[in-house]
N, C-alpha and C positions, 0 to 999 in steps of 0.2 A: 233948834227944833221948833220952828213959829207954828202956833195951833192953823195958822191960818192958811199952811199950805198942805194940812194933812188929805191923805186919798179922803172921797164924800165919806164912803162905809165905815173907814177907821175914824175920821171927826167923829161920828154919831158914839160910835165904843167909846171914844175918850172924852166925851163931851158928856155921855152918860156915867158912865164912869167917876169924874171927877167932883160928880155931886157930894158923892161920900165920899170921897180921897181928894183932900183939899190939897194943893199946892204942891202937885206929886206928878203934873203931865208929863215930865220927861220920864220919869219914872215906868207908867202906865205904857209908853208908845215902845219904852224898850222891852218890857215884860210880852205885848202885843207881837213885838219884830220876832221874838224869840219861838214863839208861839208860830206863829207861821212860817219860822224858818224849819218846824220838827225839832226845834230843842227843848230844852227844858228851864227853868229859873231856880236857882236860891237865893233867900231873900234872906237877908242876913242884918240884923238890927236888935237893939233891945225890945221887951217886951210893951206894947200898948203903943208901939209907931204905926199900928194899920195893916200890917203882913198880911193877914185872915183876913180882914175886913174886902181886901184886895180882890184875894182870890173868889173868893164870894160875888164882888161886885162882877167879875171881867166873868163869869159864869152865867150871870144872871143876867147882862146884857146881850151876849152872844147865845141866846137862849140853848146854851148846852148843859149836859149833864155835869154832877157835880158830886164827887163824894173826898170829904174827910176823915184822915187817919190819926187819930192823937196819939203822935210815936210817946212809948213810956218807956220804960226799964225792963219793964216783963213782957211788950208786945213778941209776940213770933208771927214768923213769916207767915204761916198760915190765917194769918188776921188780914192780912192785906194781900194775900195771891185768893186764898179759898180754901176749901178743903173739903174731902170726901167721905161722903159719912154711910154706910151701909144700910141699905134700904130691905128690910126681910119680907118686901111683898115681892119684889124680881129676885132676890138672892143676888142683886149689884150694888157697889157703889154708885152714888149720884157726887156729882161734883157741885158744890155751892160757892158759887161765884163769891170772891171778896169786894172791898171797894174801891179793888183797882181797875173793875171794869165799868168804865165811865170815861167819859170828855178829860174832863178837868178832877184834877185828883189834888188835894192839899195835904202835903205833907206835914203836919203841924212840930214844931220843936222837932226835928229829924235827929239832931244829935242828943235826943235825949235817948234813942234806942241805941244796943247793944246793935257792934258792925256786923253782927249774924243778920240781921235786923233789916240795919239799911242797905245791907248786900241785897237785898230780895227786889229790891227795886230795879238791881242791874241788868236785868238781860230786857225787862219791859221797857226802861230808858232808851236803852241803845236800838233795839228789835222790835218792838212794838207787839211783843207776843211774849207769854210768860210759860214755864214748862213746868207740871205740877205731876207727880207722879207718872214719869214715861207718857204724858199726853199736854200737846203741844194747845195753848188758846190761842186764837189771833185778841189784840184790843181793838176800842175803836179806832177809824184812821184820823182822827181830832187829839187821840191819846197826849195828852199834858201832866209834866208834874210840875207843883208850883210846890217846893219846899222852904218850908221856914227855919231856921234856927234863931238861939241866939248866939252872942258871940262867946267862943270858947272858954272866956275865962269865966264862964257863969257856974258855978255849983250846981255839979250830979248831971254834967253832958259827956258824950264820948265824940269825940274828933273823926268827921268823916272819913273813910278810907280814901288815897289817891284813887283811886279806878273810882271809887264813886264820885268825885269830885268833879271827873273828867270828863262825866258824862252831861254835868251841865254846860246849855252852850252859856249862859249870864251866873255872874254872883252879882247881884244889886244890893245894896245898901238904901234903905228907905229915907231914914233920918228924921230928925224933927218938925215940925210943919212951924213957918214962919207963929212969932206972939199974934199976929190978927187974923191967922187963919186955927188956929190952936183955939182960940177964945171960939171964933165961932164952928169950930167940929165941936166946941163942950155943949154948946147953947142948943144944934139940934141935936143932940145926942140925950137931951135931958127928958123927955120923954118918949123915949127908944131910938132904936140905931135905924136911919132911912134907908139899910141896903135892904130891909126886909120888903121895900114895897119898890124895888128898882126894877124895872120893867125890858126886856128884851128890846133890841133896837135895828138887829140885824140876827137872821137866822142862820142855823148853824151852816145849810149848804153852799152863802155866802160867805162865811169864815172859809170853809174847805174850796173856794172858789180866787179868794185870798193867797191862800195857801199855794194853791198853784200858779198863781198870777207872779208870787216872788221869783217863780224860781226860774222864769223870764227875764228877770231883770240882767240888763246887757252889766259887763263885766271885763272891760276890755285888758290889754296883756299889760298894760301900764299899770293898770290896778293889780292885777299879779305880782307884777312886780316888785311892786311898793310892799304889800302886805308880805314879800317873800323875805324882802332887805328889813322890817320890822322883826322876824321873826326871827332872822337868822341874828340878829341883835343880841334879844332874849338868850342867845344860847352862849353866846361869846360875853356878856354883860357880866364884868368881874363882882356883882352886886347876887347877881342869879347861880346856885349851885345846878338848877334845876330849869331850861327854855323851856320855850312853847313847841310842843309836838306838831305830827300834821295833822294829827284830828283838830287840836287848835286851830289852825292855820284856816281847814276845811269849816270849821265853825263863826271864823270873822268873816270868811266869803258868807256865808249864807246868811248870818247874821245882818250884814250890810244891804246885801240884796232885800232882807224884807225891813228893813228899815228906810230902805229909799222906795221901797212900795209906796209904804205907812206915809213916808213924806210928796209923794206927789210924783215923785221923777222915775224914768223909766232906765235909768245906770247909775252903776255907782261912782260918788265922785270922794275923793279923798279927805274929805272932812264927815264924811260920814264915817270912814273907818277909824278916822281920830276920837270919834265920838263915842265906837264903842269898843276902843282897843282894850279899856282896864276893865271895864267887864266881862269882857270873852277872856282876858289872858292874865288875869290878877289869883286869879283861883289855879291856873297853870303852871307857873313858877315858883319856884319853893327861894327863899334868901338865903344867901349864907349866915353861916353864926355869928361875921365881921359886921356885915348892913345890918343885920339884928342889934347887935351892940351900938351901932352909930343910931340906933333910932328908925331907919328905913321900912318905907311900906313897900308892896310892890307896885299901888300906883304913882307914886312918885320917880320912882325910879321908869316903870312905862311911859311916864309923862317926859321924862328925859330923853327915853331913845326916839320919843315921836320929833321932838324939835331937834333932831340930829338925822333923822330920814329925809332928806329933799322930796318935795312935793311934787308930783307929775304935773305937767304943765294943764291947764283947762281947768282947774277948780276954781 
């Protein structure tokens, strides 16, 4: 993924971007592809790897809106959809929008809310419109959720449901920023964090122009093909109790498509789908209890069915 062959618009996001997210470009271009594919990101890492800081920056360059939910134990849905509060001058309810209406929505520690909780999020993930007392909203058409957790075995989280799971098109893993880039995110960070003063770089109706631009990108039957022969892997893979569906399936096509935007090229070629098979399909597959015991992750085992897929020729 070389910086140097990103589309112009996307360099300036990730080039701006990267100031306060040091050592994280691969990271930023997949969060960005996922973004303009119409899916959604979980960010899945221990705490003070940059998750927030993240969502903040990619908000604040693409100068769209931005709201934060810090999921807890006692949020209710009506925190994050809205809720209607009766008005005694019309004798109606008014509906007060939540702070899911916005661009860019951060879903802070996700699993620390009850699944009544992060159920609320489903039908705005997958439809882009939320239903609040027999009355339908539309979101923006930019609508994003960038959810954080930590990992599961952290104290006082609930494990998101499958269906919610599913609706992300990435699970990304941030990780730790190399000892000389770690040293230097402490040193300006020491009198205060610079996503405060991070400046727009590209406006929103260029993002939403983005947007449309992937979903051009060529895609030939060989590419089908390949990602068909990956998936149907997944389901025969005596390691997997649980393959990859076709929403799956439907999410590494679009996935790919805006990540060969992001990289310059106008198709997809099969190392880009290699590139984001464990992210789209790692959060898809469940293990058995045997690969569990043997120690197995699912992208290890993804990484195996890839060097068992022959490669279409032209990559």
């Amino acid at each position: 993924m070389g910086g140097n062959n990103l589309n112009e618009k996307i360099k300036k996001i990730v080039d701006q971007v990267k100031t306060v997210i040091l050592d994280k470009d691969e990271v930023i271009v997949k969060v960005l592809s996922s973004w303009l594919a119409g899916g959604h990101v979980l960010l899945e890492d221990y705490p003070g790897t940059g998750k927030t800081i993240l969502s903040r920056a990619l908000s604040q360059a693409t100068n769209c809106s931005f709201s934060r939910v810090q999921f807890t134990p006692d949020l209710l849905p009506s925190d994050i959809l809205g809720v209607s509060i009766y008005n005694q001058k019309t004798s109606e309810f008014d509906f007060h929008q939540g702070p899911i209406f916005t661009s860019f929505l951060l879903g802070d520690e996700i699993n620390r809310a009850t699944p009544k909780t992060q159920s609320a999020l489903l039908e705005a993930m997958s439809e882009g419109q939320i239903s609040v007392e027999g009355h339908r909203f539309k979101l923006d058409p930019m609508f994003f959720v960038m959810a954080t957790q930590n990992p599961i075995e952290q104290l006082g989280t609930f494990e998101l449901p499958e269906a919610q799971l599913d609706r992300f098109m990435m699970k990304i893993s941030m990780g730790y920023p190399s000892p000389e880039f770690e040293i230097k995110m402490v040193k300006d960070q020491l009198q205060g964090h610079p996503v405060e003063s991070l400046k727009p770089v590209v406006s929103k109706q260029e993002v939403m122009e983005l947007k449309a631009l992937s979903q051009n990108i060529k895609v030939t039957d060989d590419i089908y093909g390949y990602i068909s022969k990956l998936v149907q892997l997944t389901r025969s893979n005596e390691a997997f109790k649980l393959g990859v569906s076709p929403r799956g399936m439907i999410a590494l096509v679009k996935a790919s498509q805006a990540l060969s935007l992001c990289m310059g090229m106008d198709y997809v070629k099969p190392s880009v789908v290699q590139a984001l098979l464990p992210e789209v399909f790692g959060h898809r597959v469940l293990l058995t209890p045997e690969a569990h015991l043997k120690g197995l992750v699912p992208s290890q085992v993804l990484n195996e069915i890839i060097k068992n897929v022959p490669v279409p020729r032209g990559d």
